[in-house]
C-alpha positions as CSV (number, residue, x, y, z in Angstrom):
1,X,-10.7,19.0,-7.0
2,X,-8.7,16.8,-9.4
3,X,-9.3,13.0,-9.8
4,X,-6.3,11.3,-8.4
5,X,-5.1,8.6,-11.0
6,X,-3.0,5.5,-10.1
7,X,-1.8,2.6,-11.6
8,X,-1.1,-0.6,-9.2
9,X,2.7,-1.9,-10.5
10,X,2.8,-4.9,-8.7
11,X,0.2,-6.2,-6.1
12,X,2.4,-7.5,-3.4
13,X,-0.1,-9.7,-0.9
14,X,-3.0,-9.1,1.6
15,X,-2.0,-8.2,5.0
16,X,-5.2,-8.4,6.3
17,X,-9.2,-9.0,5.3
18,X,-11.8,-7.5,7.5
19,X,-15.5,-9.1,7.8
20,X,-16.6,-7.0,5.8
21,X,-14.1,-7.7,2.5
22,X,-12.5,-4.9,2.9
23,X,-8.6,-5.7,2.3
24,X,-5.7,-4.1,4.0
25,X,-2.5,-4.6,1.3
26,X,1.0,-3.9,0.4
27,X,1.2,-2.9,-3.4
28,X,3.8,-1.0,-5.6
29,X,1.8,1.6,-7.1
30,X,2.4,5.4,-9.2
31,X,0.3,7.8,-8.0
32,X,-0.8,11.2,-10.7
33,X,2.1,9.3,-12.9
34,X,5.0,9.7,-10.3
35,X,7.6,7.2,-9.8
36,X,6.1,4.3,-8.1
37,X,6.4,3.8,-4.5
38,X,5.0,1.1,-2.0
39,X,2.0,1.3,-0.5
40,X,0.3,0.2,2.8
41,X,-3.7,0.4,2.8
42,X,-7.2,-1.0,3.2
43,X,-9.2,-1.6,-0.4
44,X,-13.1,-2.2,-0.4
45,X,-13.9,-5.5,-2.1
46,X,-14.9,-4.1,-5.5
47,X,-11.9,-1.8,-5.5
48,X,-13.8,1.5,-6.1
49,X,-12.9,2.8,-3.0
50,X,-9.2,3.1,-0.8
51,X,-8.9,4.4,2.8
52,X,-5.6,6.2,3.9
53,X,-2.6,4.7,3.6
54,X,0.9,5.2,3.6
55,X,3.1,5.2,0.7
56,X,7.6,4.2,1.0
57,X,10.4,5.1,-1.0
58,X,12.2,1.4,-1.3
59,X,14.7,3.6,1.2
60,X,12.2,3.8,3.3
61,X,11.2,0.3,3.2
62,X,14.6,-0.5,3.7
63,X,14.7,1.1,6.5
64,X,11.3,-0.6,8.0
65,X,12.5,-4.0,7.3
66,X,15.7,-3.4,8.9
67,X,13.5,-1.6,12.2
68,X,11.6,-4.7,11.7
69,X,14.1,-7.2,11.7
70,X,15.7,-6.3,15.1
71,X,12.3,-6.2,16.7
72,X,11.1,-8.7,19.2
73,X,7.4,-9.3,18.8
């Protein structure tokens, strides 16, 4: 299996930081060299390892923030 290579564009802030360090973050980042899209996941302290995420097209972030901003929490 192929190492998967990305490059973090623009770190955008911490959502989240469990007890154990491990961060859960919004960043812009290219995944293999593809164009760069957002992305929603945790990050263990040292950076070496990533749990699943999910990745958005700025449509689809768009589209979130719009969801978002007629939501009533």
């Amino acid at each position: 299996m192929s190492e998967i290579k990305y490059d973090i564009i623009k770190r955008i802030g911490i959502l989240s930081k469990s007890a154990s360090g491990w961060t859960k973050e919004i960043n812009l980042i290219s995944w293999n060299d593809r164009e760069a899209k957002y992305d929603i996941r945790e990050w263990s302290p040292d950076r070496e390892r990533r749990g699943k995420g999910v990745t958005l097209s700025t449509d689809e972030l768009s589209a979130l923030k719009e969801l978002l901003n007629h939501t009533e929490f």
